[in-house]
N, C-alpha and C positions, 0 to 999 in steps of 0.2 A: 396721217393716214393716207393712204395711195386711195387718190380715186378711183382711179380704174377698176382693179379687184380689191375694195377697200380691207386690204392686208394693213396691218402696222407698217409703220417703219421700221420700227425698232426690234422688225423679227429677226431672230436669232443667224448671228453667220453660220456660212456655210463649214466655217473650219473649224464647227464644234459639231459637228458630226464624224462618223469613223468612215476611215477612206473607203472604203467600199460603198456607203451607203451615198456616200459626197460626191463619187465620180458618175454612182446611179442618177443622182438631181442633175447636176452637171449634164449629162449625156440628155437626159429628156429636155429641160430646158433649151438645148442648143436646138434642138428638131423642131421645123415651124409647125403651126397647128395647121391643121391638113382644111383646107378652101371646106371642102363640103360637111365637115364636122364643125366649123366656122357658124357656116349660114343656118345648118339646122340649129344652133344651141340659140341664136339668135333669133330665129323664129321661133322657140317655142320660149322664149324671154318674153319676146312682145306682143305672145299670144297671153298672157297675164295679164287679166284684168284687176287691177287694185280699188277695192271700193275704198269711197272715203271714209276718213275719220268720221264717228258718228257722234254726237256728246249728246249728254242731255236731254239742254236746252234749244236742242234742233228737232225735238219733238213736235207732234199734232199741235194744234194750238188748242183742240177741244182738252187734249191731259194736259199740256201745261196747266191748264185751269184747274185741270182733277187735282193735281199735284198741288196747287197754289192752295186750295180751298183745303185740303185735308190736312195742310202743313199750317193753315192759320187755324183749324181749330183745336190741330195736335199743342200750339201756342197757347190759345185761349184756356183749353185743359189742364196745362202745365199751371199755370198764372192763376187759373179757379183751387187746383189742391194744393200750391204753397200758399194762397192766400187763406186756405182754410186751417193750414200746421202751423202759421205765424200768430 
């Protein structure tokens, strides 16, 4: 994968497209990207703020507990009605 604009590699050549279309890519491709359409795409790139991954157990610590307490007596429950069918 190309770092830069994470494209494959292994995207398709150009000379499986029809000449028209091939000489279209060709032609834009040659033209540099123009300085001030550069720095604005760039600026509003890094105007993105990415929150982090959040999981779980990056919870309160008062619901971990909630969580903890209600999954041991969802356990205890389980354990009391097959002890009662066995």
């Amino acid at each position: 994968m190309n770092e830069i604009n994470r494209m494959p590699d292994n995207q398709p050549a150009l000379n499986e497209l029809s000449d028209p279309l091939r000489r279209a890519v060709e032609h834009i491709r040659s033209q540099p990207v123009p300085q001030e359409n550069m720095e604005r795409a760039v600026d509003r790139a890094s105007a993105i703020h990415v929150a982090p991954p959040r999981r779980w157990f990056n919870l309160r610590p008062e619901i971990q507990i909630r969580v903890a307490v209600a999954a041991a007596i969802l356990v205890a429950v389980a354990v009391g009605l097959s002890a009662n069918i066995f």
